[in-house]
C-alpha positions as CSV (number, residue, x, y, z in Angstrom):
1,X,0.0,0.0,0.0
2,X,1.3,3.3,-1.4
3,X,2.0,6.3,1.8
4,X,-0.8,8.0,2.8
5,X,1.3,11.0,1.9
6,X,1.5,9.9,-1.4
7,X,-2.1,8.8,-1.8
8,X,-3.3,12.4,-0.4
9,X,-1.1,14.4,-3.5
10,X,-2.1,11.7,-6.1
11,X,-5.7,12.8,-4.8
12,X,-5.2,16.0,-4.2
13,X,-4.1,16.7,-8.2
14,X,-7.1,14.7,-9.3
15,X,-9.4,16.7,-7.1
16,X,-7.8,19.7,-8.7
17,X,-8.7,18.7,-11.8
18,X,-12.5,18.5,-11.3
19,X,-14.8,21.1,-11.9
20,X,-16.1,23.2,-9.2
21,X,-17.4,26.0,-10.4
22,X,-20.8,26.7,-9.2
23,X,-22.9,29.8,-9.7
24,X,-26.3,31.2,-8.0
25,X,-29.1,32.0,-10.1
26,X,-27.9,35.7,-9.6
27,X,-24.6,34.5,-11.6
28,X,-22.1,35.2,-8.6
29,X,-19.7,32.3,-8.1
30,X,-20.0,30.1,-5.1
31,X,-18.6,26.4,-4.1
32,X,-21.1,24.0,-3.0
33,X,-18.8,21.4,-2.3
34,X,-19.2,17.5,-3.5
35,X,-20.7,15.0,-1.2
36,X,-17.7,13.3,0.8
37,X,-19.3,9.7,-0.2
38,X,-19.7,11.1,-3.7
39,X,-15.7,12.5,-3.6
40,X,-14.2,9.0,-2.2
41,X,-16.2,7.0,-5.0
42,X,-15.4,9.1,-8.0
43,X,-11.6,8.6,-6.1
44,X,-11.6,5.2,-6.2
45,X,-12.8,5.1,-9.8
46,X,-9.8,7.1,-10.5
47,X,-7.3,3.9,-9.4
48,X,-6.9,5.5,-5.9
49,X,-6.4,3.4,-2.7
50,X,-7.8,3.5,-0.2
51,X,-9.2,7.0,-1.2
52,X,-10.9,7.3,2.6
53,X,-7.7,7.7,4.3
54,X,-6.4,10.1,1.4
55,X,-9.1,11.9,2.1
56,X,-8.7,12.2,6.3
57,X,-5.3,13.1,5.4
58,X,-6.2,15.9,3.7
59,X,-8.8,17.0,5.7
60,X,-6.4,17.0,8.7
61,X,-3.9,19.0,6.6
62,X,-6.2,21.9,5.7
63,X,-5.5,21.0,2.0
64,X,-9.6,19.9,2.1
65,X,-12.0,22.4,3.5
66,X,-15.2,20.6,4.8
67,X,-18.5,21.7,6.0
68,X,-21.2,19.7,7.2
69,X,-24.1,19.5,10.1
70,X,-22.9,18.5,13.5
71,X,-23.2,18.8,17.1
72,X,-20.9,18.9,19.7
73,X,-20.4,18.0,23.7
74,X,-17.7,18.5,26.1
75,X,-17.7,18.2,30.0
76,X,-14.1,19.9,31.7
77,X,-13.4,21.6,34.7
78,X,-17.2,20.5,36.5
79,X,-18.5,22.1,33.5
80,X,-20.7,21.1,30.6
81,X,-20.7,22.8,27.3
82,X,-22.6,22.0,24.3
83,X,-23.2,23.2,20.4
84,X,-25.4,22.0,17.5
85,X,-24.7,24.2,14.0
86,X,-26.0,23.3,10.5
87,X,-23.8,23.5,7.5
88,X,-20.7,24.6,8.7
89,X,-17.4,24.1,7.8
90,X,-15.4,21.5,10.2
91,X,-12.1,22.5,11.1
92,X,-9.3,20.4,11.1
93,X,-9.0,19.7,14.9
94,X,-12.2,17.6,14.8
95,X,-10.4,15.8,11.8
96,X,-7.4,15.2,13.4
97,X,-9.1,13.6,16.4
98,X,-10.8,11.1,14.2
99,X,-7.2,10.2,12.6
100,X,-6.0,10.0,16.2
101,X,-8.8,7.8,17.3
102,X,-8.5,5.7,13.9
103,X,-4.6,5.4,14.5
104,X,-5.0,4.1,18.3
105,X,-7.2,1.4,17.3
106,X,-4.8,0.5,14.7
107,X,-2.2,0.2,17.1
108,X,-4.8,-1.9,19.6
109,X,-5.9,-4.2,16.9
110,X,-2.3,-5.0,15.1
111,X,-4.0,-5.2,11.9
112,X,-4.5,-2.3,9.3
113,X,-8.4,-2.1,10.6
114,X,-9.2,-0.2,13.6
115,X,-10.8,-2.3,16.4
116,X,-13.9,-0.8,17.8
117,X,-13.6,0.6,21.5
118,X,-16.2,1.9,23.0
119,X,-16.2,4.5,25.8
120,X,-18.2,5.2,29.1
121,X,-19.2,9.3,28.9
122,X,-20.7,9.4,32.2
123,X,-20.5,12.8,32.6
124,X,-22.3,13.1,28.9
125,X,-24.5,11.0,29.7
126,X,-23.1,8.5,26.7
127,X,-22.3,5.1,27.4
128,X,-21.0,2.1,25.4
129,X,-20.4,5.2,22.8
130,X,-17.7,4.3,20.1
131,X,-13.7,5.8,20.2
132,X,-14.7,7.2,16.8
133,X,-17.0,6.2,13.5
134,X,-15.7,6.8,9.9
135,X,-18.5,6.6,7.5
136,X,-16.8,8.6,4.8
137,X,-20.0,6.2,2.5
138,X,-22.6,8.0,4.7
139,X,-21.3,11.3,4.7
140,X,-20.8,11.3,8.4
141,X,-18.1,10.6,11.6
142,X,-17.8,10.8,15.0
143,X,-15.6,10.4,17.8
144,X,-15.5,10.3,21.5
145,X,-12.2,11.0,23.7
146,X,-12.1,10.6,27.6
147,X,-9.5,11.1,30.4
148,X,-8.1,7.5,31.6
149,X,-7.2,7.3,35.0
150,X,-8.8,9.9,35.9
151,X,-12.2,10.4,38.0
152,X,-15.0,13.3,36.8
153,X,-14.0,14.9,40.0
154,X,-10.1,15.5,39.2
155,X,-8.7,19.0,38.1
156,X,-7.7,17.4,34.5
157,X,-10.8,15.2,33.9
158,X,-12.1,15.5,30.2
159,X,-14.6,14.1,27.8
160,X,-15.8,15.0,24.5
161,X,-18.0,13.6,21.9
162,X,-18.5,15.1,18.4
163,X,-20.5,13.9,15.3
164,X,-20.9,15.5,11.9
165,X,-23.1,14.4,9.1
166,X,-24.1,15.5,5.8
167,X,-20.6,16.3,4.7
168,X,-18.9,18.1,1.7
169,X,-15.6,18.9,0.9
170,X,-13.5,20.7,-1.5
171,X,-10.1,21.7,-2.4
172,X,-9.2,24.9,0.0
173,X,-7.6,26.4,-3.0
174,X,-10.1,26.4,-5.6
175,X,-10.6,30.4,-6.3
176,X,-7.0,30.5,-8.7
177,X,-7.4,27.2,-10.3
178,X,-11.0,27.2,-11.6
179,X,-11.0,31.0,-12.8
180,X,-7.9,30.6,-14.8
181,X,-9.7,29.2,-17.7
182,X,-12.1,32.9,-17.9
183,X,-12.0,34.3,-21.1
184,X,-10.1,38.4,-21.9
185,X,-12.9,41.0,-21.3
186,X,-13.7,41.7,-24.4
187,X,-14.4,45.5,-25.7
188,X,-18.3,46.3,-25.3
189,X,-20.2,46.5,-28.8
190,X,-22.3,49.5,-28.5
191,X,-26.0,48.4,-28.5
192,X,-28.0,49.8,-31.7
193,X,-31.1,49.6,-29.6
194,X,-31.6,53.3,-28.7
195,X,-33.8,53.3,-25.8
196,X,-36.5,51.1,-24.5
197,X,-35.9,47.9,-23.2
198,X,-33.4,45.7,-24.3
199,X,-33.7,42.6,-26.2
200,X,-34.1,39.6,-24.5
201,X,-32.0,37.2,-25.1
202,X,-34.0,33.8,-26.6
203,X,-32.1,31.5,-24.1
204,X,-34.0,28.4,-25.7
205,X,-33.0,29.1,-29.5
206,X,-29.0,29.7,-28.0
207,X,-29.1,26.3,-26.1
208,X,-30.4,24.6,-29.6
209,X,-28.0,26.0,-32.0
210,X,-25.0,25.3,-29.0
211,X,-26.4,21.6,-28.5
212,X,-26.8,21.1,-32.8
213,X,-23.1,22.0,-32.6
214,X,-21.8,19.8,-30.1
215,X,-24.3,16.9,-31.9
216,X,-22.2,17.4,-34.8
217,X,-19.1,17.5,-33.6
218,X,-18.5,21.1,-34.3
219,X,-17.9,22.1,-30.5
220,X,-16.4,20.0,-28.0
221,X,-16.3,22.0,-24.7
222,X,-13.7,20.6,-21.7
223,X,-14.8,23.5,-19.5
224,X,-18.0,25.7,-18.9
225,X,-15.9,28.8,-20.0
226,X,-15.8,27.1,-23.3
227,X,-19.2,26.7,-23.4
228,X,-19.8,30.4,-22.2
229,X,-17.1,31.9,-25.0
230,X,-19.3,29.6,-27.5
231,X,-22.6,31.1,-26.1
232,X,-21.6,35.0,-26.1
233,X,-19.8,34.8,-29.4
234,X,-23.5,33.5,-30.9
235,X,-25.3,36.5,-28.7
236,X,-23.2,38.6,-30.1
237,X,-23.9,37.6,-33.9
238,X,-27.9,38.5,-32.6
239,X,-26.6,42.0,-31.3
240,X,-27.2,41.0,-27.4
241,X,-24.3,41.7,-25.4
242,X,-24.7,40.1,-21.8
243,X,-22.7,40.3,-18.9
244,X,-20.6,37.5,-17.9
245,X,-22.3,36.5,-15.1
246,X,-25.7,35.9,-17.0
247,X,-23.9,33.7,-19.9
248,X,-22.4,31.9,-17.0
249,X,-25.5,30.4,-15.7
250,X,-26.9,29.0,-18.9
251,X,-23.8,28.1,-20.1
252,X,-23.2,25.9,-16.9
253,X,-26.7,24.6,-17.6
254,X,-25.3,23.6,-21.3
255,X,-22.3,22.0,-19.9
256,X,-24.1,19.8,-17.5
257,X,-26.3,18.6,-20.3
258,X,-23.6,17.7,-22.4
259,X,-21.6,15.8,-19.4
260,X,-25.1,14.1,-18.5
261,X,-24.6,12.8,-22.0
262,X,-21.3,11.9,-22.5
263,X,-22.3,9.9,-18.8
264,X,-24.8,7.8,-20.7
């Protein structure tokens, strides 16, 4: 079995090379994420092994930036705190005490599984609760840590239990990479429409005459910019001049067709 070190950069590049790019129907960028289930699938399809622990590794370096729903309980110095926060991102502490938790039962077992140990969170009112659960297929984890040797009453008594579901992740570094492929502004073509309303663009004619060319073999887009340069140079031969933003959100539309396509 390859590192993990090496099995997070092999994944880390081919995450890199997905696309990301999301916009709301306003046309202002924004990155949803991929499901982590979805993420460690399409990872494994890639020849990856073991994509799960590629994944953890990265999580735990910051290289991944997850959110998710989760909740949160800690009992420390006589005290009991408590959280519960929907679609969040995770940080990397959480993350690095499930790798923690996976490692130890590595260690306890002998064998490259982790052994399943579960804990007694008086305090928490948790018992029998499991060291940790990686469910990476379920979008979810928890983990649970307590202070051994140690009674509730004692100055350094700890325990904590945290659990996050509904989980996506994406590369912390998308914003260079996934704009780099945006077309030169181009100089604006004065509109011979001299008062009144503009002319609206017939969004339903573009997709047609974009599709007939891909069909053909005429167009073969890699990225939605592509598809976007495609769709403004035909506005432009019907004298509508759009803003980028606009063109983006039915040229995304376009590419997802196409890729739904080439899927089936």
């Amino acid at each position: 079995m390859e590192p993990e070190t090496d099995g997070a950069s092999t994944a880390l590049s081919i995450l890199r090379e997905w696309e990301w790019r999301r916009c709301n129907p306003d046309g202002a960028p924004f990155h949803p994420g991929k499901d982590l289930n979805w993420v460690a699938n399409r990872l494994a399809m890639e020849g990856l092994r073991r994509p799960q622990d590629a994944i953890l590794t990265l999580l735990c370096q910051g290289e991944l930036t997850a959110r998710g729903n989760y909740r949160w309980r800690k009992y420390q110095d006589l005290d009991h705190f408590q959280t519960e926060v929907g679609c969040d991102p995770i940080k990397a502490r959480h993350w690095q005490n499930l790798a923690n938790s996976i490692q130890e039962g590595r260690r306890g077992s002998g064998w490259d599984s982790a052994i399943e140990t579960a804990l007694q969170l008086s305090e928490l009112g948790l018992k029998d609760c499991l060291a940790h659960e990686w469910e990476y297929s379920s979008c979810r984890f928890s983990y649970a840590v307590v202070t051994e040797k140690l009674s509730p009453w004692d100055h350094d008594y700890m325990e904590e239990w945290f659990s996050a579901w509904d989980i996506e992740v994406w590369p912390n570094d998308l914003e260079p990479i996934i704009w780099d492929d945006d077309p030169e502004p181009e100089p604006a073509t004065p509109n011979t429409n001299k008062g009144g309303r503009p002319p609206a663009a017939d969004w339903e004619a573009a997709a047609l005459e974009i599709a007939g060319r891909y069909y053909r073999g005429d167009f073969k887009p890699q990225t939605i910019a592509d598809v976007g340069r495609e769709l403004a140079s035909w506005l432009g031969d019907q004298d509508l001049h759009l803003s980028d933003s606009v063109v983006r959100i039915h040229a995304k539309r376009i590419f997802d067709a196409f890729q739904a396509w080439e899927r089936e």
